[in-house]
N, C-alpha and C positions, 0 to 999 in steps of 0.2 A: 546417343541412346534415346535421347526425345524427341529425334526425327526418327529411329524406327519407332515406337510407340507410337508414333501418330497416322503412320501407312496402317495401323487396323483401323477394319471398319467398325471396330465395337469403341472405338476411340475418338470424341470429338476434336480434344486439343491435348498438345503434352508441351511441355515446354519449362525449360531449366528458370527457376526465377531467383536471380543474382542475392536476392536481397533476405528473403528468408532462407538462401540456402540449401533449397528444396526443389525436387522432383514435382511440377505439379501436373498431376493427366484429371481429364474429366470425361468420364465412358457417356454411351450413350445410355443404357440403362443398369440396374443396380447390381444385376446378376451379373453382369459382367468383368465387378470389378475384381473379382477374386482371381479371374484370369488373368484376368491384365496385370496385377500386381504379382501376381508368381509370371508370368513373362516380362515384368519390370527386374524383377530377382535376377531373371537367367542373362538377362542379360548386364546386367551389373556385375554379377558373376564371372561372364565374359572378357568383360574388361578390367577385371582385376580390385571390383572397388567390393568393400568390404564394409561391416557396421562395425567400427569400435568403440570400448569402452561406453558403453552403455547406448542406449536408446536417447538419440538429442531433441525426439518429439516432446519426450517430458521436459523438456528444458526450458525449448525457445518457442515455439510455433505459438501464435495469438490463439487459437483453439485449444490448447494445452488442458487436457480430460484432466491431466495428477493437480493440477490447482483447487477444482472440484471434487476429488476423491479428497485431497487431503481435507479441506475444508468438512466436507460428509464425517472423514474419522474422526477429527475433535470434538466435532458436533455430538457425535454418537457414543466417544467416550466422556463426554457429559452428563448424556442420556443414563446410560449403565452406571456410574457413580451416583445419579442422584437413587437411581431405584436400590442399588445395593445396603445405599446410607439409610433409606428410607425404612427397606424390608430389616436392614439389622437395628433399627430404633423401635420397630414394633414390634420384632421376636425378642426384646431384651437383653443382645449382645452388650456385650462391654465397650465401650469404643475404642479406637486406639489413643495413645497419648497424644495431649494440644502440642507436646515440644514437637512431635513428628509433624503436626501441620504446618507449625508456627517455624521451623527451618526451611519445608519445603514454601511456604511463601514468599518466605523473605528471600530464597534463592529465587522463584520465579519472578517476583515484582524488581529484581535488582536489577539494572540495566548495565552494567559491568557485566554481571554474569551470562545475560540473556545475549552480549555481544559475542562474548567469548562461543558459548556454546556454537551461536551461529556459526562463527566462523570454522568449528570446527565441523558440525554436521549439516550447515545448509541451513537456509530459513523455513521450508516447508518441513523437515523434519527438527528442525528444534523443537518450533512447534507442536506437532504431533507427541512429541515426548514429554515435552513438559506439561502439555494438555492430561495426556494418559497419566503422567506422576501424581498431577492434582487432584485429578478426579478418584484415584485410587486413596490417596490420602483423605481427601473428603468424602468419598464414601466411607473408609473404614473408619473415619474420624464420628460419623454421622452428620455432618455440617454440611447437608446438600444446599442450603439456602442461597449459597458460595457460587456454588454448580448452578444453579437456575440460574443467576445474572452473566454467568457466562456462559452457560448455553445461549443463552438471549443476544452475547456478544457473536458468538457462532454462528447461528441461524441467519443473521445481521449478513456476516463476510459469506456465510454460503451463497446466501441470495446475491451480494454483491456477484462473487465468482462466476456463478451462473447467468447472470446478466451482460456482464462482457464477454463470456463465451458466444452467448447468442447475438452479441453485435456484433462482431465479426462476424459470425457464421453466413448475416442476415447482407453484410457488405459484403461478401469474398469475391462473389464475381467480379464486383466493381474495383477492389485492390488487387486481384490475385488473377490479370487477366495476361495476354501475349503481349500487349500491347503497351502495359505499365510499366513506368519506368520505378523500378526498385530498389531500396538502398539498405546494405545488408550495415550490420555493428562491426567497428575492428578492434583491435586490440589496444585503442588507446582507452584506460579507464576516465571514467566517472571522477568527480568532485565527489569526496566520503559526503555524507548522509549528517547532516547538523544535529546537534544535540538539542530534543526539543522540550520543552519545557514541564511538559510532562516525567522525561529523564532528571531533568535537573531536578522537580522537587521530589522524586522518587530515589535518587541519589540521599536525598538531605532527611527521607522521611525513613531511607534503612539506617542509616545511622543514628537517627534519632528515636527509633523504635529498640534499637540495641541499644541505647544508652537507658531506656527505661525499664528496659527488662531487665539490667545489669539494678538498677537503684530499685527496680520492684524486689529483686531476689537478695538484696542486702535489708530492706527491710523485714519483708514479708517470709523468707527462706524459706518460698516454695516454689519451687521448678514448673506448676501447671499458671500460679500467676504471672510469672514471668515470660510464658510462653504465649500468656495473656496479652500481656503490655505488648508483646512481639505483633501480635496480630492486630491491636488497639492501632500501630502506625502504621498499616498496609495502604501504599500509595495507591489501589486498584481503581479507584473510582477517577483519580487524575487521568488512567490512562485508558479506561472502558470509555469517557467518554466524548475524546477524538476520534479512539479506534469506529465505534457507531455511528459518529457522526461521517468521517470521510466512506466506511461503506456502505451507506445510504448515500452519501453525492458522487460515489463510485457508480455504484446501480442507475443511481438518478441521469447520469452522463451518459450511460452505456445505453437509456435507453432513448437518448436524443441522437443516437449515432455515435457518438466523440467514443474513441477509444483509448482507453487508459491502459496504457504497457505495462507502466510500471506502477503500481497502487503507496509502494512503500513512497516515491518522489512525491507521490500528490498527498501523501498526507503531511508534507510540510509549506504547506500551500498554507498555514493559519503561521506560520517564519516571515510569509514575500515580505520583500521591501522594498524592490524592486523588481520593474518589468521593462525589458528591454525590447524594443520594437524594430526590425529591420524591417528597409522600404518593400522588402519583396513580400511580407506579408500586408502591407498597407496598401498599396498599388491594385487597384484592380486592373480588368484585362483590357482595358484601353488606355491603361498608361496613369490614369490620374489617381487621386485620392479613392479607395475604398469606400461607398457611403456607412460600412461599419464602422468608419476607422474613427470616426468624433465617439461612437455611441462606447468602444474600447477606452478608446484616452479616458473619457468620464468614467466609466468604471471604476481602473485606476484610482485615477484621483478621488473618484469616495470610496475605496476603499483603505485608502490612504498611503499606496504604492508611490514613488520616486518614478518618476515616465523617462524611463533612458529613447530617444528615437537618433536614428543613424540618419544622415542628413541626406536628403534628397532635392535637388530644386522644382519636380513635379509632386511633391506634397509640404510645400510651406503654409501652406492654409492650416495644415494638421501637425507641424512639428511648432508653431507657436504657441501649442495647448500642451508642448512637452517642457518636463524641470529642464532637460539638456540635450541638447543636440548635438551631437559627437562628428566629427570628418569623416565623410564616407571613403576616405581614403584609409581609414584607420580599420586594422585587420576586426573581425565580430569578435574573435577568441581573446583578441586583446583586448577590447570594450570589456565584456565579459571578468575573464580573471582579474581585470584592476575592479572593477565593482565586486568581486568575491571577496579580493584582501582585503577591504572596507569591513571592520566586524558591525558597521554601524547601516550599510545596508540592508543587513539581512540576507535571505533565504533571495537570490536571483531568477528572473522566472525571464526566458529569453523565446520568445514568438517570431519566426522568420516561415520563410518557404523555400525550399529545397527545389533546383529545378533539374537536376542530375547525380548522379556520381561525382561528377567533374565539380561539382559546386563546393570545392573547399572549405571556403572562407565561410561559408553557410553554416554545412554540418560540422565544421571546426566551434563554430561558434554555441549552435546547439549541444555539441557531444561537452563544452565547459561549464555550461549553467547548471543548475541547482537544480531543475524543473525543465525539459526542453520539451517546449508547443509546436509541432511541425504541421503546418496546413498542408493539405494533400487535397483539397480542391480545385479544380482546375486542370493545371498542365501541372500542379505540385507532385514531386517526386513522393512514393510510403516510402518514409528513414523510419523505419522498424525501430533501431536504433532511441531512438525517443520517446520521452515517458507518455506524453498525450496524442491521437493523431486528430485533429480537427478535419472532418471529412469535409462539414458545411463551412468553411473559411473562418473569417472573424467574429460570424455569431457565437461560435463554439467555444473560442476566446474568451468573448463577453460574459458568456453560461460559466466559463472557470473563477474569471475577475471578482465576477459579482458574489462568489461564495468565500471571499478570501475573510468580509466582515464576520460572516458564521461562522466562519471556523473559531476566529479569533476569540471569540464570545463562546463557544461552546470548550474550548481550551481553560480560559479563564473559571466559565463557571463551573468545571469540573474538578480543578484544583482548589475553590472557594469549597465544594462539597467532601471533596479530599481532608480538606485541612476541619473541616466542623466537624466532620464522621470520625476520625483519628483523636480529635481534643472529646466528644461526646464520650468515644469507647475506653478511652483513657480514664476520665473522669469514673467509667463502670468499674473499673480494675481498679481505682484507687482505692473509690468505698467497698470493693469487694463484692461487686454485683454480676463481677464478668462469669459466675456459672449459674445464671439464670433461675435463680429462685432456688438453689439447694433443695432436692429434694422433691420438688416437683415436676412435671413431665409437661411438657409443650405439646401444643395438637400437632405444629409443627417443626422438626430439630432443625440444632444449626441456626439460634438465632440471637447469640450470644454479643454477636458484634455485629447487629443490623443496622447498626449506623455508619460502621467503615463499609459494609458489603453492599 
């Protein structure tokens, strides 16, 4: 089929690319592509091949527009919750009840339930619903204040979105050409996704937000203070402020070229403990040391990563700056899964270069780490497949490494802010301050627990 596509002359190239799975043709000018693609149709048609079960553009393709739309829809039922909360604070509506906010939080901030749902309706529309529940709940509640910091989170991943859409877009020629060698995902799964510390104290702060509500309502035996205390432990701020910080170093990556596949793997990048280095991303193209490869190692090392390198005897200069040098005899997937069952490693973050299909032991080794870095400069195979693609070699590496200290630090001090905003609002629901002056009207609602929000 994509050799007759490309006998038109409104057709520069078409050609099957193994690795995304896809049809790619590039016409000569724009009106044309409408032709081409209903003569793409007929003959696909022809041969018997068919679209099912849905549209797989939304799915996989690195230009994927539903990452963008969905992002735009949170964003925007943000938007509409805070005006609805707003416009019914000024006409004098009644609000709805705090237990109806104070359920729907604790079911949104719970990482048990926010797994479950995913699993059953997909991450992009979890999302979108539990976006739209909140918003709907804060606004009828009039608690837009809620709503502004996470629109702010919004805004935040949209821009991220939008930014790795346009790097791709800005590289496709250079990965998406006749010539490149491409390497599609198979059906061997993924290492599950670590529980990161953010879950953990958000685990311990829904429990411990229900145990207050339970001892507010046996003191106090009112259902709106207790709903109080509910919301006095809202882990939110543990987890706004990694989600911010990885997309802004999503956006930031996207716009030095580096492409991030998969956003959910990079933001356990503030986990690594390790970083595992095979010589084929160390080697530059005349066989020797990489002059990135010291400026990596030190990375590493101050960000205080364990340096896993697989042993080479044309880079002994650079595997004496590593903790371990493993037998190059020894499979990557197996390096790999024995540093995973270590819980004292940490989060694995494994950097090699793919130089085919045929490369096994390569993309064996990438598809088992925590984090897979595939350089695709050079003669580097695109493994789609993999959460980062490093277009520019080991500098792009280096620009990941060095952000693993921020994260860490931005992890920590959001859970330091978690835990003083939860003990402050706490402390408002004890003495009975959590309804904001009884009686008196705020210029702005919603701002009853502005030290958990």
């Amino acid at each position: 089929m994509a050799a007759k596509l490309a006998e038109r002359p409104d057709v520069l190239f078409a050609y099957w690319d193994q690795g995304l799975g896809r049809l790619v043709v590039s016409v000569t000018e724009d009106e044309f592509s409408d032709r081409v693609l209903e003569h793409a149709s007929d003959l696909a048609a022809r041969s018997g091949l068919a679209l099912a079960g849905g549209d797989p553009e939304e799915m996989t393709h690195p230009a994927d527009p539903a990452g963008v739309r969905a992002a735009a829809a949170t964003l925007g039922a943000d938007v509409l919750g805070i005006a609805v909360g707003l416009t019914a604070y000024w006409l004098r509506l009644p609000p709805s009840p705090r237990l109806v906010t104070a359920v729907v939080t604790l079911l949104r901030e719970n990482p048990r339930f926010r797994a479950r749902l995913r699993a059953r309706l997909g991450a992009d529309r979890m999302d979108l619903l539990l976006a739209c529940v909140n918003a709907a709940v804060h606004g009828a509640g009039q608690t837009p204040t809620s709503l502004v910091l996470d629109g702010a989170l919004r805004g935040c991943q949209l821009a991220e979105t939008v930014a790795r859409s346009a790097a791709f877009d800005s590289v496709h020629d250079q990965l998406c050409s006749p010539g490149r060698i491409s390497v599609g995902t198979d059906d061997c799964r993924r290492p599950p996704l670590r529980v990161s510390p953010a879950q953990e104290y958000a685990n311990h702060a829904s429990a411990g937000s229900l145990i207050g509500a339970a001892a507010t309502l046996l003191v106090k035996h009112d259902g709106s203070e207790a709903a109080e205390a509910v919301l006095a432990g809202s882990p939110k701020a543990a987890r706004y402020g990694p989600a911010v910080f990885h997309a802004v170093l999503s956006a930031a990556l996207a716009r030095t070229g580096v492409l991030v596949r998969d956003p959910e793997r990079l933001r356990q990048l503030e986990m690594a403990g390790t970083v595992v280095l095979h010589p084929s991303a160390l080697r530059a193209e005349d066989g020797t040391a990489d002059p990135w490869a010291e400026p990596v190692l030190d990375a590493a090392r101050r960000a205080g990563l364990r340096v896993v390198v697989v042993g080479d005897p044309a880079l002994e200069d650079v595997t004496g700056l590593a903790d371990e040098v493993v037998d190059a005899r020894r499979p990557l997937d197996d390096v790999v899964y024995g540093l995973r069952r270590d819980e004292d490693e940490g989060v694995v973050v494994t950097v090699a270069r793919a130089r085919s299909a045929d490369d096994h032991d390569v993309l064996a080794g990438l598809r088992g780490s925590d984090i897979a870095v595939a350089l695709t400069d050079r003669d580097g195979a695109v493994v789609w497949g993999a959460d980062i693609l490093a277009l520019h070699g080991l500098p792009d590496v280096w620009r990941v490494l060095t952000a693993v200290p921020a994260a860490r630090r931005v992890g920590r001090r959001s859970q330091t802010l978690a835990r003083s905003g939860a003990a402050l609002s706490g402390l408002m629901v004890a003495v009975g301050e959590s309804k904001g002056g009884r009686g008196r009207r705020s210029v702005l609602p919603g701002l009853r627990h502005a030290p958990v929000d």
